[in-house]
mmCIF file of the protein (N, C-alpha, C, O) and its ligand, coordinates in Angstrom:
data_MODEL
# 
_entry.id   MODEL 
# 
loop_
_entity.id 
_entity.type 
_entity.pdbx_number_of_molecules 
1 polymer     1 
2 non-polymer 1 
# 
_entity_poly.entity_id                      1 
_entity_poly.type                           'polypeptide(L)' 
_entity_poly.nstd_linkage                   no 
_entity_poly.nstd_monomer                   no 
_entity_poly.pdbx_seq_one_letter_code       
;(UNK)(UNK)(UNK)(UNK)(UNK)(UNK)(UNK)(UNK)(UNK)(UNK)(UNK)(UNK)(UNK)(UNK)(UNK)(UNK)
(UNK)(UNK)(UNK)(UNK)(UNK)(UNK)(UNK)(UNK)(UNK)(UNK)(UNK)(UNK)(UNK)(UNK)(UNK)(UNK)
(UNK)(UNK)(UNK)(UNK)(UNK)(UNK)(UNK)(UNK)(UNK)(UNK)(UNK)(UNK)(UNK)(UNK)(UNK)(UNK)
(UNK)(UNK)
;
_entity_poly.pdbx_seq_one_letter_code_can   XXXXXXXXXXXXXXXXXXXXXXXXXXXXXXXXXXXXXXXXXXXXXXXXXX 
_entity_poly.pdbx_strand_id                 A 
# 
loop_
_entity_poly_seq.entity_id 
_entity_poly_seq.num 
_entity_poly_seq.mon_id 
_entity_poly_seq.hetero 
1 1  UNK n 
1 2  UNK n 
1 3  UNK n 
1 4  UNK n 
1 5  UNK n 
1 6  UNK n 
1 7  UNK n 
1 8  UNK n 
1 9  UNK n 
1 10 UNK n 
1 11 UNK n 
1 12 UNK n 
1 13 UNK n 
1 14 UNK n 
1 15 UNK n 
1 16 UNK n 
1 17 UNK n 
1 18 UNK n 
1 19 UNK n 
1 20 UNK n 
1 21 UNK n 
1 22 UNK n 
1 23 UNK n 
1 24 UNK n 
1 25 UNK n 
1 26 UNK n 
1 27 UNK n 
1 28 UNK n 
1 29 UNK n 
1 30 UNK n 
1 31 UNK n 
1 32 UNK n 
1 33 UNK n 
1 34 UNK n 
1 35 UNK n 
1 36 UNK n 
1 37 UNK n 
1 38 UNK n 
1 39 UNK n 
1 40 UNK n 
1 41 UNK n 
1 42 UNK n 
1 43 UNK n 
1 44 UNK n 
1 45 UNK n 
1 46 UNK n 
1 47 UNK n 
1 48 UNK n 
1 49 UNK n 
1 50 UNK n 
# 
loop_
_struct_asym.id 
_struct_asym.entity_id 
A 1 
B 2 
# 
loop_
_chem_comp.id 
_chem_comp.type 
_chem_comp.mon_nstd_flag 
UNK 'L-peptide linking' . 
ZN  non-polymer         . 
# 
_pdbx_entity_nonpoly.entity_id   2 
_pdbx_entity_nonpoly.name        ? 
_pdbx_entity_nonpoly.comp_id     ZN 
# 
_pdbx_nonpoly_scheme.asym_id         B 
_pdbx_nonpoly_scheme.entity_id       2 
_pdbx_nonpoly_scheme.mon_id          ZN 
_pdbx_nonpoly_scheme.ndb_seq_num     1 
_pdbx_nonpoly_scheme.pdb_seq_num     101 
_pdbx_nonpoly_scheme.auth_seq_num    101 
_pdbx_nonpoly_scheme.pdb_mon_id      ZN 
_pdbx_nonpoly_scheme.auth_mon_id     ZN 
_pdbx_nonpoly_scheme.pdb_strand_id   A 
_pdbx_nonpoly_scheme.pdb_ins_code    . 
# 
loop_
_atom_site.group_PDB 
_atom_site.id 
_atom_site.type_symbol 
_atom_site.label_atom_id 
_atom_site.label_alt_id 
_atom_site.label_comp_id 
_atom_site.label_asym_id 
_atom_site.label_entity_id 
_atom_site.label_seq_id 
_atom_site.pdbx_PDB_ins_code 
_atom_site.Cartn_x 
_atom_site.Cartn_y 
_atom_site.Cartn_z 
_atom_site.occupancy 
_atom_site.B_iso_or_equiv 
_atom_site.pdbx_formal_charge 
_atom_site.auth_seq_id 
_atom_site.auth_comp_id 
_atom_site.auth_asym_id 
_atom_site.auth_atom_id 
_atom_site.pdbx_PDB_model_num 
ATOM   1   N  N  . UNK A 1 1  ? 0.850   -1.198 0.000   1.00 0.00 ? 1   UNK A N  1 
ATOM   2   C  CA . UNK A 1 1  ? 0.000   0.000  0.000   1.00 0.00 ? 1   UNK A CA 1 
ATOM   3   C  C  . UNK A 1 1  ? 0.882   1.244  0.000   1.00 0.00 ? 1   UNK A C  1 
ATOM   4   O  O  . UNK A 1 1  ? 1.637   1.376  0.963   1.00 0.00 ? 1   UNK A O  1 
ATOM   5   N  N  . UNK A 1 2  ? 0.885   2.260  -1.046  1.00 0.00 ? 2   UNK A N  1 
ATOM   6   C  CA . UNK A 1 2  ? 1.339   3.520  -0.416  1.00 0.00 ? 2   UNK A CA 1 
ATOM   7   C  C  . UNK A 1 2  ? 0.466   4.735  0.097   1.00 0.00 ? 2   UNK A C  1 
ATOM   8   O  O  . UNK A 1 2  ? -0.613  4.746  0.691   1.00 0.00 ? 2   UNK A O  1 
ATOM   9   N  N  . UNK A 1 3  ? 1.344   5.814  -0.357  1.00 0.00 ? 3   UNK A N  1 
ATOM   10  C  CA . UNK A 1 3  ? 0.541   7.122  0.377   1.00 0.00 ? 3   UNK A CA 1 
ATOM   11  C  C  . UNK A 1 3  ? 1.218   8.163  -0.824  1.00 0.00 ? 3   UNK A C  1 
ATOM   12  O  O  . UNK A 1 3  ? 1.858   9.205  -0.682  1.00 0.00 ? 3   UNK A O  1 
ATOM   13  N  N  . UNK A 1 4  ? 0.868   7.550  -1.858  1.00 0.00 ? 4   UNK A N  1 
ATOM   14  C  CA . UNK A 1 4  ? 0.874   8.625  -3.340  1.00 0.00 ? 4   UNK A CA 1 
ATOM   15  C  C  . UNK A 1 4  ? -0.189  9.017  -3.716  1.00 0.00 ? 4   UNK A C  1 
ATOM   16  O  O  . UNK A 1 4  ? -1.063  8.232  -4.081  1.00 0.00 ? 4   UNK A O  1 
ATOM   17  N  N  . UNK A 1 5  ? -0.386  10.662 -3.707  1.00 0.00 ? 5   UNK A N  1 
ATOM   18  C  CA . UNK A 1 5  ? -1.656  11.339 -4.174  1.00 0.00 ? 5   UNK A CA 1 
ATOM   19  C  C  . UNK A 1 5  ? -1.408  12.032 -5.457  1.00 0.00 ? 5   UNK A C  1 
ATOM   20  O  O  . UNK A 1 5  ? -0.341  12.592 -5.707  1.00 0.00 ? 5   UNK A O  1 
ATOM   21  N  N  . UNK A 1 6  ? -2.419  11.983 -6.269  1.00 0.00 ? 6   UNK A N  1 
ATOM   22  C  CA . UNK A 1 6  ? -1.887  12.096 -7.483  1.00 0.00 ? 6   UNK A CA 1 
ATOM   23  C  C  . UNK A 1 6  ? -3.831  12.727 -7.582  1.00 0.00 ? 6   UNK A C  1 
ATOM   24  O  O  . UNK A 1 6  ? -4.867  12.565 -6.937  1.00 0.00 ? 6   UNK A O  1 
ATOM   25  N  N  . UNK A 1 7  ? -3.223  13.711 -9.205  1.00 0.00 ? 7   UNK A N  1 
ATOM   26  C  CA . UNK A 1 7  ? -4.722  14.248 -9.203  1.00 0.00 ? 7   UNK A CA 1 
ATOM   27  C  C  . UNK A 1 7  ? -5.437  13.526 -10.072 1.00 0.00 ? 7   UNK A C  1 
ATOM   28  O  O  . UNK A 1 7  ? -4.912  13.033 -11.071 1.00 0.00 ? 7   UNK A O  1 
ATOM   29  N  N  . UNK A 1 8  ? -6.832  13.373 -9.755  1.00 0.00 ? 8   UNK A N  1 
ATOM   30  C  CA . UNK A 1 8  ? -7.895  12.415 -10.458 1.00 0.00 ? 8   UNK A CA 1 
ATOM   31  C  C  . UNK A 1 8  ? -8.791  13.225 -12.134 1.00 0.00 ? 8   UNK A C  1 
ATOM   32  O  O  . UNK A 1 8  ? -9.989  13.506 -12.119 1.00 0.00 ? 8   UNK A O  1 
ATOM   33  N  N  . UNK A 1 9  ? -8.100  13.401 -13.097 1.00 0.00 ? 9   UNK A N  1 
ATOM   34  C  CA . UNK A 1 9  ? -8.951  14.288 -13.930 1.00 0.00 ? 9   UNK A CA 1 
ATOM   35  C  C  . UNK A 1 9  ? -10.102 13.852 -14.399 1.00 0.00 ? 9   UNK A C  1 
ATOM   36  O  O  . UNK A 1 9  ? -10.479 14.124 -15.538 1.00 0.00 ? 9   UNK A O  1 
ATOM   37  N  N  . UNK A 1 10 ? -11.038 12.854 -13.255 1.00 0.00 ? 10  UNK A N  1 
ATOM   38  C  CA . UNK A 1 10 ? -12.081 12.573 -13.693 1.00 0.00 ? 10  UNK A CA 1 
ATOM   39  C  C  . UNK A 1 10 ? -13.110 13.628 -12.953 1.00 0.00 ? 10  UNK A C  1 
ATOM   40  O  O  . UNK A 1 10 ? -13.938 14.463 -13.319 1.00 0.00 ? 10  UNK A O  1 
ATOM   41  N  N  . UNK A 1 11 ? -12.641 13.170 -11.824 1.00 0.00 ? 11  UNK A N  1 
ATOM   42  C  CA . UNK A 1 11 ? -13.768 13.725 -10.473 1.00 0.00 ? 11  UNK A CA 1 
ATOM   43  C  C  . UNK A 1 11 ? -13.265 15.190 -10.060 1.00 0.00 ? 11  UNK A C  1 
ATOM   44  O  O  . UNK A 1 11 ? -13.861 16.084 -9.459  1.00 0.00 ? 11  UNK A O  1 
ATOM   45  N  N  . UNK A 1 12 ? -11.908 15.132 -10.609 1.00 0.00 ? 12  UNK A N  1 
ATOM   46  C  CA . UNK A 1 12 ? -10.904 16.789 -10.165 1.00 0.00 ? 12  UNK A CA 1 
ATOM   47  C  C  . UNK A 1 12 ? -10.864 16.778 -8.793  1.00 0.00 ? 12  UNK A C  1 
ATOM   48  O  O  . UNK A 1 12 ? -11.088 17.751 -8.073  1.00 0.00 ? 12  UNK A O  1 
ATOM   49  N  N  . UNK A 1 13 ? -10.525 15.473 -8.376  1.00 0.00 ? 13  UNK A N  1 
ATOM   50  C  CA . UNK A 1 13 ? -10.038 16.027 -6.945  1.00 0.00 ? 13  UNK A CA 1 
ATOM   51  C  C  . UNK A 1 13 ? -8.508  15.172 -6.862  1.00 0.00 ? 13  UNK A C  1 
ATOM   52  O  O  . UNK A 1 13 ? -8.230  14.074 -7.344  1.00 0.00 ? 13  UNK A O  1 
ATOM   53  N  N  . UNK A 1 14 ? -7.571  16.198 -5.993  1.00 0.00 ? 14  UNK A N  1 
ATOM   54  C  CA . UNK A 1 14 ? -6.855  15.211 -5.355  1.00 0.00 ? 14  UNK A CA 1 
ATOM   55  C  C  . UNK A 1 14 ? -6.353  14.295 -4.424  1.00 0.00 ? 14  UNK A C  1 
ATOM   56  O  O  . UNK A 1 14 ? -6.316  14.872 -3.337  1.00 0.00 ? 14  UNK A O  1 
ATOM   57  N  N  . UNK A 1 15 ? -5.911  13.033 -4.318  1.00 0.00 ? 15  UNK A N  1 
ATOM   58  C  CA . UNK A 1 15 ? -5.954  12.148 -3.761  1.00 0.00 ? 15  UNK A CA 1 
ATOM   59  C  C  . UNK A 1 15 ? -5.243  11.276 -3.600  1.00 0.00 ? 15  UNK A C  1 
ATOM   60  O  O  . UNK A 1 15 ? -4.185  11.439 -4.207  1.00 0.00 ? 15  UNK A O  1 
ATOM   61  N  N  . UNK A 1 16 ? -5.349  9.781  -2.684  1.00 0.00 ? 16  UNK A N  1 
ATOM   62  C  CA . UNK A 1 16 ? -4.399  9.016  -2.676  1.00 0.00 ? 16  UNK A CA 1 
ATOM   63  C  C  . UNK A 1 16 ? -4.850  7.976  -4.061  1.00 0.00 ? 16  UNK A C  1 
ATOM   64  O  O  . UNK A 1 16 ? -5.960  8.050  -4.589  1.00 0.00 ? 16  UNK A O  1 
ATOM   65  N  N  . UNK A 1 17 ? -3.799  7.052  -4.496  1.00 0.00 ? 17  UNK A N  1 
ATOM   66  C  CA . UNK A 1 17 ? -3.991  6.325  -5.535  1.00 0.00 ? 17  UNK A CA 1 
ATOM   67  C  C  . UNK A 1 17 ? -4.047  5.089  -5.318  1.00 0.00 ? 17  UNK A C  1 
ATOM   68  O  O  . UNK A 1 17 ? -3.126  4.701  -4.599  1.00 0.00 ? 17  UNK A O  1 
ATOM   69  N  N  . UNK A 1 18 ? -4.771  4.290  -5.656  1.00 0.00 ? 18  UNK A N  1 
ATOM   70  C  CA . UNK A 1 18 ? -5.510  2.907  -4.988  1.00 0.00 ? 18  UNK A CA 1 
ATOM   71  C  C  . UNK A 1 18 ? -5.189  1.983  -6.005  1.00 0.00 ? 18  UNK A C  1 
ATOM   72  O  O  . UNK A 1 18 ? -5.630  1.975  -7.154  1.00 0.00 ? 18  UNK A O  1 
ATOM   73  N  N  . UNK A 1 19 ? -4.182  1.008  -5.359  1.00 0.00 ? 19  UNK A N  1 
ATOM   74  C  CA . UNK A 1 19 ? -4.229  -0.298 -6.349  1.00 0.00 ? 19  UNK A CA 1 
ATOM   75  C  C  . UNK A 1 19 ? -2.614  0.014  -6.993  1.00 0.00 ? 19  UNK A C  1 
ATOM   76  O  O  . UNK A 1 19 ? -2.107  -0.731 -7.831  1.00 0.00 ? 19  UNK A O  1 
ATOM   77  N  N  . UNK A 1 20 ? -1.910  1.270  -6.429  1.00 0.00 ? 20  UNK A N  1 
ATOM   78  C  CA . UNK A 1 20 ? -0.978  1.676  -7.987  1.00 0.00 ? 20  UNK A CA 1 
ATOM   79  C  C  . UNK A 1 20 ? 0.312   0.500  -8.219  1.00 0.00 ? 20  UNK A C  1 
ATOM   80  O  O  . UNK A 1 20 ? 0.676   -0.499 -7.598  1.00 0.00 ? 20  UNK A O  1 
ATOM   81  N  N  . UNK A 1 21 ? 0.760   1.191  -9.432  1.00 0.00 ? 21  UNK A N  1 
ATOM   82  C  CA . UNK A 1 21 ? 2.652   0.261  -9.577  1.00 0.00 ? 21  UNK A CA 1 
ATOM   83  C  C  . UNK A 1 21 ? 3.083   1.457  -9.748  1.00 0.00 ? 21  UNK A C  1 
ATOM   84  O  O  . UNK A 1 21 ? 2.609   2.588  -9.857  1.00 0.00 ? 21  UNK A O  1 
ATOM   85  N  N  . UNK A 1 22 ? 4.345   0.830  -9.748  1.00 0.00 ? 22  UNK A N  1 
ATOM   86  C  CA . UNK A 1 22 ? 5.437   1.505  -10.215 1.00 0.00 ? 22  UNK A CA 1 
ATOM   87  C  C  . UNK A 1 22 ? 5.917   1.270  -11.676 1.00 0.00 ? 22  UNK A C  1 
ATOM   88  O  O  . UNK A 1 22 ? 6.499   0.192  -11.795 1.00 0.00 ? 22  UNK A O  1 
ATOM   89  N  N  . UNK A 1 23 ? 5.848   1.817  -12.531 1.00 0.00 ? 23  UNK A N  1 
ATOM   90  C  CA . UNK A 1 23 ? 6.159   1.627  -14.039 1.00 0.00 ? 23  UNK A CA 1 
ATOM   91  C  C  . UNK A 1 23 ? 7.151   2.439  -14.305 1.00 0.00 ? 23  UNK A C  1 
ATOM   92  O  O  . UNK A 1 23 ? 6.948   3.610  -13.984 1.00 0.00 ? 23  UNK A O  1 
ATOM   93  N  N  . UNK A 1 24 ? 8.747   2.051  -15.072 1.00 0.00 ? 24  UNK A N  1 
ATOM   94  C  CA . UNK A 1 24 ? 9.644   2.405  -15.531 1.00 0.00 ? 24  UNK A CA 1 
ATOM   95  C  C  . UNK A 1 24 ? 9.320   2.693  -16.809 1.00 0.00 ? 24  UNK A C  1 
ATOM   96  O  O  . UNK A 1 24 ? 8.789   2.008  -17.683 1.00 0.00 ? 24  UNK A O  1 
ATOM   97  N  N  . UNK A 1 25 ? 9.824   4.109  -16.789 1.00 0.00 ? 25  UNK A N  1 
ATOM   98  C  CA . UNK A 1 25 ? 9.243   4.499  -18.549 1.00 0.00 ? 25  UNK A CA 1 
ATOM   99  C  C  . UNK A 1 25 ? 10.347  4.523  -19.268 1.00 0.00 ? 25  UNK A C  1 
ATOM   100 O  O  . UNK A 1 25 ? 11.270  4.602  -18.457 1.00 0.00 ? 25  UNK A O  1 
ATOM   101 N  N  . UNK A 1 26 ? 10.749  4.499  -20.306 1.00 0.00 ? 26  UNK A N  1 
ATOM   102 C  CA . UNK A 1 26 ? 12.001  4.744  -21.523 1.00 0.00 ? 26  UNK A CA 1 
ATOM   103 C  C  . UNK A 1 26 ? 12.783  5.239  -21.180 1.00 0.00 ? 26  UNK A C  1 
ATOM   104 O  O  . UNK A 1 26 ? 13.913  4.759  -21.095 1.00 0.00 ? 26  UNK A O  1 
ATOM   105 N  N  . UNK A 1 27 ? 12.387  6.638  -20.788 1.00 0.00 ? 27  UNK A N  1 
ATOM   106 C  CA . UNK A 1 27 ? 13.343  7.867  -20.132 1.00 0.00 ? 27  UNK A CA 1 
ATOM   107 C  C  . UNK A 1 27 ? 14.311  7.263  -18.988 1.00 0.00 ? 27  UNK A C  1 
ATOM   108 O  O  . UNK A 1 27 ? 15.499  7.506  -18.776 1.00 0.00 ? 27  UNK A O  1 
ATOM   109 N  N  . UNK A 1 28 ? 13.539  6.515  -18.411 1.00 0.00 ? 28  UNK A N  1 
ATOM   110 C  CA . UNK A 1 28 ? 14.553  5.988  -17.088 1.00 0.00 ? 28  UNK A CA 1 
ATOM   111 C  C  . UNK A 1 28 ? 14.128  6.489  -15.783 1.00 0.00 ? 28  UNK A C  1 
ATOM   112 O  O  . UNK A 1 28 ? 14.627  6.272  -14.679 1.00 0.00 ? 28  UNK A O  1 
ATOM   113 N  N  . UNK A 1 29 ? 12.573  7.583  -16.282 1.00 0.00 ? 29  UNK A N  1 
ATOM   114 C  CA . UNK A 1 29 ? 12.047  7.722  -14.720 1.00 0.00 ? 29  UNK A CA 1 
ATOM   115 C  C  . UNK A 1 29 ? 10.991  6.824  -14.375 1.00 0.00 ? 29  UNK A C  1 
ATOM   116 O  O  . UNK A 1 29 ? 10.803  5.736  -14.920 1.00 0.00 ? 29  UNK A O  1 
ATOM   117 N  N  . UNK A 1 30 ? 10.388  7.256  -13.561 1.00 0.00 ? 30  UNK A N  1 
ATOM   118 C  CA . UNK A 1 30 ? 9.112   6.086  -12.703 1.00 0.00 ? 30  UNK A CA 1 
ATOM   119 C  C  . UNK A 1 30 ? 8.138   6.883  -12.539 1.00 0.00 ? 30  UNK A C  1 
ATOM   120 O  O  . UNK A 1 30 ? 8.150   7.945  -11.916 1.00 0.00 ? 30  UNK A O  1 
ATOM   121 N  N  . UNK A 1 31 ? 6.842   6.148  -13.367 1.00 0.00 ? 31  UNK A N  1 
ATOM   122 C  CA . UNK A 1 31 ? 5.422   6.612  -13.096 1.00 0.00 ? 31  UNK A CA 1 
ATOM   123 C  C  . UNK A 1 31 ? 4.982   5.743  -11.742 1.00 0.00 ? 31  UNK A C  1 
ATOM   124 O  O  . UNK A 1 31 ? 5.733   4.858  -11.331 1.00 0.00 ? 31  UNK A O  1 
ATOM   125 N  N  . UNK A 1 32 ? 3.769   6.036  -11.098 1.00 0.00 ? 32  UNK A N  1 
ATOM   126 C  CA . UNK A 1 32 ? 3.326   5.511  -10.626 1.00 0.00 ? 32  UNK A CA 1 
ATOM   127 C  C  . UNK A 1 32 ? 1.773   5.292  -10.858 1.00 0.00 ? 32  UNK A C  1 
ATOM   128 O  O  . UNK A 1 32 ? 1.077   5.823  -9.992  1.00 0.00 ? 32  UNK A O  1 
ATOM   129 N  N  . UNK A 1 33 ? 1.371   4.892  -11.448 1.00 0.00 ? 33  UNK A N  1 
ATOM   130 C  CA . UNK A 1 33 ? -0.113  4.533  -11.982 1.00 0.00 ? 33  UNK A CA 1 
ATOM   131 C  C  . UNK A 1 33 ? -1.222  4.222  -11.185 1.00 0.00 ? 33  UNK A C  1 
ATOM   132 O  O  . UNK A 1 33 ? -0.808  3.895  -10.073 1.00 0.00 ? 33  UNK A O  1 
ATOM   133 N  N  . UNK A 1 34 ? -2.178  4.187  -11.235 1.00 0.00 ? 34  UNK A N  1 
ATOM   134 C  CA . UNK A 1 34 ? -3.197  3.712  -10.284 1.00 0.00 ? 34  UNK A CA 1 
ATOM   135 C  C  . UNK A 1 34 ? -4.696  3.868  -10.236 1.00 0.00 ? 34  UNK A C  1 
ATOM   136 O  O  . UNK A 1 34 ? -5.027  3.996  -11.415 1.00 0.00 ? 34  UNK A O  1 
ATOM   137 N  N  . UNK A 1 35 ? -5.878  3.929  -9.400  1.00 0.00 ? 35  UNK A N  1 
ATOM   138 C  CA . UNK A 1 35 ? -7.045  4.041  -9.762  1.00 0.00 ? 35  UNK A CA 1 
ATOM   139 C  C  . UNK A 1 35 ? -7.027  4.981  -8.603  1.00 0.00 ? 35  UNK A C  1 
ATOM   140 O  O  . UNK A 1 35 ? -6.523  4.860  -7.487  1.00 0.00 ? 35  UNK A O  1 
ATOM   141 N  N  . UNK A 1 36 ? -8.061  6.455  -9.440  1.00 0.00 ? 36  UNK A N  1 
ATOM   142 C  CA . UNK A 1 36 ? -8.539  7.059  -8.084  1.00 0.00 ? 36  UNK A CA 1 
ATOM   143 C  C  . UNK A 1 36 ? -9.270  6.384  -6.766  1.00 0.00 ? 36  UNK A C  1 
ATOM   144 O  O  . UNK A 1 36 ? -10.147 5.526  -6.861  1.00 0.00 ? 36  UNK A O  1 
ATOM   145 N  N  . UNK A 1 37 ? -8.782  6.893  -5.562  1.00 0.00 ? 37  UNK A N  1 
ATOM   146 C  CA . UNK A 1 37 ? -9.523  6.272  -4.581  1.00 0.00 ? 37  UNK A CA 1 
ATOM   147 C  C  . UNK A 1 37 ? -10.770 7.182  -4.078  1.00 0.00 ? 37  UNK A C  1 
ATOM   148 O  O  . UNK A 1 37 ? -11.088 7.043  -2.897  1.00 0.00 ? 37  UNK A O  1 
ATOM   149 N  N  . UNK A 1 38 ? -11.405 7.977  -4.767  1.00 0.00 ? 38  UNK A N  1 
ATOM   150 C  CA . UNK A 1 38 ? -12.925 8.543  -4.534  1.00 0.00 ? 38  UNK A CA 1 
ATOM   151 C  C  . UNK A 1 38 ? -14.095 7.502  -4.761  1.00 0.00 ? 38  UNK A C  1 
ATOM   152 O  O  . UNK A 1 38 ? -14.300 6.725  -5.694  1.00 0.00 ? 38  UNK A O  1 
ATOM   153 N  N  . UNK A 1 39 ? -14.781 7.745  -3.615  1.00 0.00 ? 39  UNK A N  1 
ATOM   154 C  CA . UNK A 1 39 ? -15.625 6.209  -3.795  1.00 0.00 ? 39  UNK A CA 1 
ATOM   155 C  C  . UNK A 1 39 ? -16.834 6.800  -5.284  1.00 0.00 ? 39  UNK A C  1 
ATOM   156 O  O  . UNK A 1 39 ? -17.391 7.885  -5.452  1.00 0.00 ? 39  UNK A O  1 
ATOM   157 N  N  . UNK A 1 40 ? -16.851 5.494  -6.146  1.00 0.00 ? 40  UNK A N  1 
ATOM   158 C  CA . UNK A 1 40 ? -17.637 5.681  -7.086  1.00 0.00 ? 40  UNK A CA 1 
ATOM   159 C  C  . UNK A 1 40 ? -17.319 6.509  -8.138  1.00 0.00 ? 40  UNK A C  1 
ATOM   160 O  O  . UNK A 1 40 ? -17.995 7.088  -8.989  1.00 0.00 ? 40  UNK A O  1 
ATOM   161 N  N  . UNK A 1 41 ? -15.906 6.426  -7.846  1.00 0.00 ? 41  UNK A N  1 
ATOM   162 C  CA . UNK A 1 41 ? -14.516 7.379  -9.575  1.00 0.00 ? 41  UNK A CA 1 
ATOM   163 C  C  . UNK A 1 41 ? -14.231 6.229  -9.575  1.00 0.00 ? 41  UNK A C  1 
ATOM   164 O  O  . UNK A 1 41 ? -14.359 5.486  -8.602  1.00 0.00 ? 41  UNK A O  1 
ATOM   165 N  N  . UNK A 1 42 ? -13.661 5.810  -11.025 1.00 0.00 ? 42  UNK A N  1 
ATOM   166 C  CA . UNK A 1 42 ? -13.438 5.448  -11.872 1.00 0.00 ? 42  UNK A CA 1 
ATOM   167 C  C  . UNK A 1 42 ? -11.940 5.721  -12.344 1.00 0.00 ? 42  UNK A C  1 
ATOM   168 O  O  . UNK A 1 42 ? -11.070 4.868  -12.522 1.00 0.00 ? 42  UNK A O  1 
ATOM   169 N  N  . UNK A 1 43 ? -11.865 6.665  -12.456 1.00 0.00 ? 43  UNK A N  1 
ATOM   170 C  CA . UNK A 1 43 ? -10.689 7.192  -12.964 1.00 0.00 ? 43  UNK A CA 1 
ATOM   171 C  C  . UNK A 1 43 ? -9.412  6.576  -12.288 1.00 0.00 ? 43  UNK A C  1 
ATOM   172 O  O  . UNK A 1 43 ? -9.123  6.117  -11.183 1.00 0.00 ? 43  UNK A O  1 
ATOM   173 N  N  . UNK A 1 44 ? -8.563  6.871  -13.937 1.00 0.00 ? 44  UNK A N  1 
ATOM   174 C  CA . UNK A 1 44 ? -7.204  6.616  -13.432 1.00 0.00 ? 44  UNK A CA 1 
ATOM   175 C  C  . UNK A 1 44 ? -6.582  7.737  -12.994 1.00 0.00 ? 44  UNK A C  1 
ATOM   176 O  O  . UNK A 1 44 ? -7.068  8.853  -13.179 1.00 0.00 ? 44  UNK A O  1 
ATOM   177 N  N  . UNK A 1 45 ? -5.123  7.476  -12.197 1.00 0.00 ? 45  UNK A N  1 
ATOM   178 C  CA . UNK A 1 45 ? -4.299  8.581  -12.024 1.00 0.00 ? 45  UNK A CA 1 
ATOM   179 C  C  . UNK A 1 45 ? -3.071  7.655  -12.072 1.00 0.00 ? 45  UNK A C  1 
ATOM   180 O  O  . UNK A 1 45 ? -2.761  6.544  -11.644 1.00 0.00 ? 45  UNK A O  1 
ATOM   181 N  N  . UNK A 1 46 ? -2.339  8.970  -13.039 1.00 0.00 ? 46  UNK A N  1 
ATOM   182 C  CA . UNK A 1 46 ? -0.615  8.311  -13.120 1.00 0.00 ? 46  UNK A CA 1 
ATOM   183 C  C  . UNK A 1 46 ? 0.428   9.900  -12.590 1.00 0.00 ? 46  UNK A C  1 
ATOM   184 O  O  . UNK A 1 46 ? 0.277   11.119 -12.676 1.00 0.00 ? 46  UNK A O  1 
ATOM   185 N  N  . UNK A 1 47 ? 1.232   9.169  -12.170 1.00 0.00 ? 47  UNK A N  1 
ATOM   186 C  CA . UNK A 1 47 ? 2.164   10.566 -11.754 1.00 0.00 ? 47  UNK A CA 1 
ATOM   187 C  C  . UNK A 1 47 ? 3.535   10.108 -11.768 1.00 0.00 ? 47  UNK A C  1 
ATOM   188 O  O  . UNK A 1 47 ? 3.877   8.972  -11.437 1.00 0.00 ? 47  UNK A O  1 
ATOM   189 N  N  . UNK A 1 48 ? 4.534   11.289 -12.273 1.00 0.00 ? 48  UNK A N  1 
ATOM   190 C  CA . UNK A 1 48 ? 5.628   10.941 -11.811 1.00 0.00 ? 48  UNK A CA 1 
ATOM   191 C  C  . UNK A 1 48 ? 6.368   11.080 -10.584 1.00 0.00 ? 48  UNK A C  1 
ATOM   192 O  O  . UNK A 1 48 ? 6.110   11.972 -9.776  1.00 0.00 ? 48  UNK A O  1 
ATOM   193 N  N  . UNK A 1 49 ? 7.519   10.004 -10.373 1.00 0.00 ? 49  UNK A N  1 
ATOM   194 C  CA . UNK A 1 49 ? 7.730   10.115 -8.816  1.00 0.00 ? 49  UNK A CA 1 
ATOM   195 C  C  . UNK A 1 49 ? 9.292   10.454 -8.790  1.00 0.00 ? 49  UNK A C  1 
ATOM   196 O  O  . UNK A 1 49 ? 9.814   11.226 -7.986  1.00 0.00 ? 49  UNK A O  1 
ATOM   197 N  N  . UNK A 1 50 ? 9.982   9.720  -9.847  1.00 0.00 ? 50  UNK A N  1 
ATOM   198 C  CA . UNK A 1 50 ? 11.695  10.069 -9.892  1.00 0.00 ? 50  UNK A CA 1 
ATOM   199 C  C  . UNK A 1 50 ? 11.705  10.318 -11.022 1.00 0.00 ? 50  UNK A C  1 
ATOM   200 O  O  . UNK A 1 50 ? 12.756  10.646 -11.573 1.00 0.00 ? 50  UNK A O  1 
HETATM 201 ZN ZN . ZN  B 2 .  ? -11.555 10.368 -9.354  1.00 0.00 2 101 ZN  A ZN 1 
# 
């Protein structure tokens, strides 16, 4: 579990991210991906972390 908040451009709020990974992109930094945690969003949220 972490404690990465990342903004939701579904619901427009920000928040923690539910479910996320860590994904290495090309560049050589790290997204962290995930599903908003607003109950009854949908939405994804990805952010970078390094
Ligand atoms: Zn949301």
């Amino acid at each position: 579990m972490s404690n990465i908040e990342g903004f939701c451009l579904k619901c427009k709020t920000y928040g923690l991210i539910k479910n996320g990974k860590e994904i290495k992109m090309a560049n050589g930094r790290t997204r962290f991906a995930g599903l908003c945690s607003q109950a009854g969003c949908t939405g994804k949220i990805s952010k970078i972390i390094s």
